[in-house]
Structures are given as structure tokens and as C-alpha cells.
C-alpha positions in Angstrom: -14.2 -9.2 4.4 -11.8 -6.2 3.3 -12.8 -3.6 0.8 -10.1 -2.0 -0.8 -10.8 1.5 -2.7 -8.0 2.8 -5.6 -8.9 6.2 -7.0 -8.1 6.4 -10.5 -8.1 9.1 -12.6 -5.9 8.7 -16.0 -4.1 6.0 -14.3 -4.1 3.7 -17.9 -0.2 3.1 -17.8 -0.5 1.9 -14.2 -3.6 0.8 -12.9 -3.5 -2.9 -14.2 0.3 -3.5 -12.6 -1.3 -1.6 -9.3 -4.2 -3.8 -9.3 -1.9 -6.9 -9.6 0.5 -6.3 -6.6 -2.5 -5.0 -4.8 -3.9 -8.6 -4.8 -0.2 -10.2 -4.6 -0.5 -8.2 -1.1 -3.8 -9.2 0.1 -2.5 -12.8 -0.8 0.7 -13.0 0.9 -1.0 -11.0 3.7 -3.6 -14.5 3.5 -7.0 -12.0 2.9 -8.5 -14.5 1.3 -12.1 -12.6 1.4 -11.9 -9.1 -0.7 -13.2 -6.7 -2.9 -11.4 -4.3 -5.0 -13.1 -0.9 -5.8 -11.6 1.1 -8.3 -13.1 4.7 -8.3 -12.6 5.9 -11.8 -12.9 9.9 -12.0 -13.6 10.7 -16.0 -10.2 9.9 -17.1 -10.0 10.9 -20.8 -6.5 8.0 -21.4 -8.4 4.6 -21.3 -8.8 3.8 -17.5 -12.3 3.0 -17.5 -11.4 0.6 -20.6 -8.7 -1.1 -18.8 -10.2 -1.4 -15.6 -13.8 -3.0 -17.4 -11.7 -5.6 -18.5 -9.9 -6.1 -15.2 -13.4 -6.5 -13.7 -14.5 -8.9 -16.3 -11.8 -11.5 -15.5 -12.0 -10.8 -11.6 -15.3 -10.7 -10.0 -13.6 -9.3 -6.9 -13.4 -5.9 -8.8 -16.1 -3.6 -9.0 -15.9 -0.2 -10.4 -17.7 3.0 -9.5 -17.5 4.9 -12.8 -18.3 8.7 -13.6 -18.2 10.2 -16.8 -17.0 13.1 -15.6 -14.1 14.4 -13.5 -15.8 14.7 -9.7 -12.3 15.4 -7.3 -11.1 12.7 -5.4 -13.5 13.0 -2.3 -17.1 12.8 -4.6 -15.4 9.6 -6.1 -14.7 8.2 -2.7 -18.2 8.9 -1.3 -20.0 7.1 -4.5 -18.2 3.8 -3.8 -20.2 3.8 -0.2 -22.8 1.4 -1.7 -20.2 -1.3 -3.5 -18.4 -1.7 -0.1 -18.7 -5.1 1.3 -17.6 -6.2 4.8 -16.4 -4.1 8.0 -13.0 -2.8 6.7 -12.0 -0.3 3.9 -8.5 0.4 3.1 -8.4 3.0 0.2 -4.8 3.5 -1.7 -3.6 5.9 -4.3 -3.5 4.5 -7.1 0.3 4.9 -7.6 1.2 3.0 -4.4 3.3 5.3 -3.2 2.7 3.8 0.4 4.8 -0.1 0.5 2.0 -2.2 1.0 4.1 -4.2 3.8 2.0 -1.6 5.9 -1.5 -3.3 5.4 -0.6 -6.0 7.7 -0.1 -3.2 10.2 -3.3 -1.1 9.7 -5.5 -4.7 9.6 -4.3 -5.4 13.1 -5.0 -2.1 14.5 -8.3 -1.4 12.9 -9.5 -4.3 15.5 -9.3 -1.3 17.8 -9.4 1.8 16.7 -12.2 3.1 13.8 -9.6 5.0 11.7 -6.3 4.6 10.4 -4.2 6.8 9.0 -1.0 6.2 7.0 1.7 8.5 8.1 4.9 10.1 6.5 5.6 11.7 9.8 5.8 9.9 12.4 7.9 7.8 14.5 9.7 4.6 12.4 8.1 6.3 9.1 10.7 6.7 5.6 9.4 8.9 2.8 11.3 10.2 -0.5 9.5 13.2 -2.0 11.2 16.4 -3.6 12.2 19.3 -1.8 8.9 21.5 -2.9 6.6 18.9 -2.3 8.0 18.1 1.2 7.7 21.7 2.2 3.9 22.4 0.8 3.1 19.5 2.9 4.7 20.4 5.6 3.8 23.9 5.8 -0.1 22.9 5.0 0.2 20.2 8.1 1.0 22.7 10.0 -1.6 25.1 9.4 -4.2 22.6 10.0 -2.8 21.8 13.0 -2.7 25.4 14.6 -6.5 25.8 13.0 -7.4 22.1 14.1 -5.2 21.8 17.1 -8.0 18.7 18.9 -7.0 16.6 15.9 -3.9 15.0 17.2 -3.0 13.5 13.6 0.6 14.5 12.0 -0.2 13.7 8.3 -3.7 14.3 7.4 -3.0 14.1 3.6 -1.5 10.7 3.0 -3.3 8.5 0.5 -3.3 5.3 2.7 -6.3 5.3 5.4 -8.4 2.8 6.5 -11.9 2.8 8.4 -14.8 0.5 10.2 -17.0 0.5 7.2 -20.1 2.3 9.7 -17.4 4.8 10.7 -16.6 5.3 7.0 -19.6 5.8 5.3 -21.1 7.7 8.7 -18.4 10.5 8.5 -18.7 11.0 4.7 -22.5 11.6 5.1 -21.1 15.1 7.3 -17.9 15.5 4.7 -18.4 18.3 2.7 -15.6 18.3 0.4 -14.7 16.7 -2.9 -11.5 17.1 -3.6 -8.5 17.0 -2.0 -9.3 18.4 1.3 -11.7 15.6 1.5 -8.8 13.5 3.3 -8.4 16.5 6.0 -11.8 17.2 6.9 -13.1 13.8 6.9 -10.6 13.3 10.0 -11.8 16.5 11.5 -15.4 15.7 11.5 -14.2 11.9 12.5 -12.6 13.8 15.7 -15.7 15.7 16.3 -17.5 12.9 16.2 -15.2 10.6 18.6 -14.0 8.0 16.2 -10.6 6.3 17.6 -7.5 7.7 15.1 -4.3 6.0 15.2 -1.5 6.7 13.1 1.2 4.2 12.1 4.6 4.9 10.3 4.8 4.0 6.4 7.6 4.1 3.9 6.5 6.3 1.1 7.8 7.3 -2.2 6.5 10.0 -4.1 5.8 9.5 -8.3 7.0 12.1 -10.6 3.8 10.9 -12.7 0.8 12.0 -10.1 -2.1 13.7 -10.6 -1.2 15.9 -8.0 -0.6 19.6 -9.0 1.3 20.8 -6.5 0.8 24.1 -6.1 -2.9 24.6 -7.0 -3.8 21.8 -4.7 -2.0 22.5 -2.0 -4.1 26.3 -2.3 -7.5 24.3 -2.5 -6.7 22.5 0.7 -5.2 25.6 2.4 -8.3 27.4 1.2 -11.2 24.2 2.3 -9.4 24.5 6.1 -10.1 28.2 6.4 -13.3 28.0 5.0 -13.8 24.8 7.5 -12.8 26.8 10.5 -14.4 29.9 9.6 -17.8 28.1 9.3 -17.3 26.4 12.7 -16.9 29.8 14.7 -19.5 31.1 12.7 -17.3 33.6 11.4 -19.0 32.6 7.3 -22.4 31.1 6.4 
């Protein structure tokens, strides 16, 4: 059994057509035993309408609702009780990751607890803009002077998958709910010995994301200071 997570958060003009290839994928990839979590954040466009009707027709869907915005991370950590069976994949809910690369993080998830979704590696495509490209870059590598033991290239990318005991283990000592989430729950993951692997994706960036570039980018930047800080006992 596979548990697949998709944030959503004003997602209306997408999240049904998402939700569709998403199960297209787990067919042709012959999961035939899944469940569907969409993790809807207070989105004020008619998400939660279109996803309750989604649900009603599929029993494989099951949403974790909040009627207020709570950041990406706190939405994450809520769906910890809807999971079902040892594997959770969680997607953005855009797909900017080419789902040809679930077969791929399925077969190493046999070995490893964590797997990570990478622009940046070896055999990976991606097709962002010029700003974007650079914040990310320039925030990778930050983290990876500041966090040096965690041997991961692209922290940030929005296609990861976990053990479901690895999963919900690390979240319990994950702090963040927002973006940084992604970053720290790999850090804590490394403290705590969990296998990572990385494998190569072809990724394409939406002009219609959530994402605000700049002022997310900062809250990241800032969450892995404050992260570091705290772990030499520099801040309380």
C-alpha cells in the first residue's frame, strides 16, 4: 500500500486534472493498492469544494482539511494519521516533477528510508527561470556549508518519499511549518541515520505557483540559521 500526499493550497484550476494523472501514474505504474491524501491549506478559490467532491466519487481520497492557512510543513504533519501502508510519496500539487520518476523512487525506497527528488544531480533536466534557478541555488548552497553531513544536493524539491515509521518519526522532531520544513526534516532524518538517496528528475517549473520567490527563499535562509544557531547553542 502507497500513500500519496498533494499539498494544496488555492490549487481550484488544477487540482482535479492533478489528481487524474496522478492515478493514471499509479495505474500504468500497476499500484493497484493506494490512497490519495490531499492536504488542503485554507485556500480561499474553491479547493476544499473541488477536492470534497473528488473524495466522494473515490474512496481512495481522503483529505486533511484546515480552515486556515498553516504553511506547507503543519499541513504535511496533520496527514500523519490518514496514511495507510509503509510508503508515502508526497507531490506538489502542480507536478512539476514527470511522474515517470515514481517507478524509480518505489524501487529504491526498498532500501533506503528516504527519497529525495533531485533537480541536481546526475541524469536530472529541469526548466525554471533565471531568478528562481539562482535563489535555489544560492540557498542549496548555504545549507550545505551550514549542514555540510547532509550529503543531499537539492533539499527543496517537492517530490520525496519515506518508510511511513521513518516519516512520521522525523516529523515528531521537525520544527518547521513552512517551507523550510522540506530542509530540516532531511537534516534531523541525517541526525537520526535514516538512509537518503537522491535520484535524477525532469522538472519544470509553473509560472502559476504559490511560491513567492523572494520572501520564501528569506524564510528558508532564515529557518537554516536559526537551525544551526540552535544546534551550537549559539540561540535558545
Amino acid at each position: 500500500m502507497l500513500t500519496i500526499i498533494i499539498p494544496a493550497y488555492n490549487e481550484a484550476g488544477r487540482i482535479e486534472k492533478s489528481v487524474s494523472i496522478v492515478k493514471k501514474t499509479l495505474q500504468s505504474t500497476k499500484i493497484k493498492k493506494y490512497r490519495i491524501i490531499i492536504a488542503e491549506d485554507g485556500s480561499t478559490d474553491g479547493t476544499y469544494g473541488i477536492i470534497r467532491k473528488l473524495a466522494e466519487k473515490d474512496c481512495r481520497i481522503k483529505i486533511s482539511h484546515s480552515d486556515k492557512r498553516l504553511g506547507r510543513g503543519l499541513a504535511l504533519k496533520k496527514c500523519g494519521k490518514l496514511i495507510e501502508g509503509n510508503f508515502v510519496v508526497f507531490m506538489d500539487a502542480d507536478l512539476s516533477t514527470r511522474l515517470n520518476a515514481l517507478r524509480s523512487m518505489m524501487n529504491e525506497l526498498k532500501n533506503n528510508d528516504i527519497v529525495v527528488g533531485s533537480r541536481y544531480v546526475s541524469g536530472a533536466r529541469y526548466k525554471r527561470t533565471f531568478t528562481r534557478l539562482f535563489l535555489s541555488k544560492l540557498y542549496n548552497l548555504i545549507r550545505m556549508v551550514l549542514f555540510p553531513q547532509l550529503d543531499v544536493k537539492d533539499a527543496q524539491c517537492g517530490f520525496k518519499g519515506f518508510r511511513r515509521n521513518t516519516f512520521i518519526k522525523v516529523n515528531k522532531k521537525t520544527k518547521s511549518n513552512g517551507w523550510f520544513w522540506d530542509t530540516e526534516f532531511l537534516i534531523r532524518a541525517n541526525e537520526m541515520k535514516a538512509r537518503i538517496k537522491e535520484i535524477p528528475i525532469a522538472w519544470e517549473g509553473d509560472k502559476k505557483t504559490s511560491v513567492r520567490v523572494m520572501k520564501d527563499t528569506l524564510e528558508m535562509l532564515t529557518g537554516l540559521i536559526t537551525l544551526k544557531l540552535k544546534m551550537i547553542n549559539l540561540l535558545f
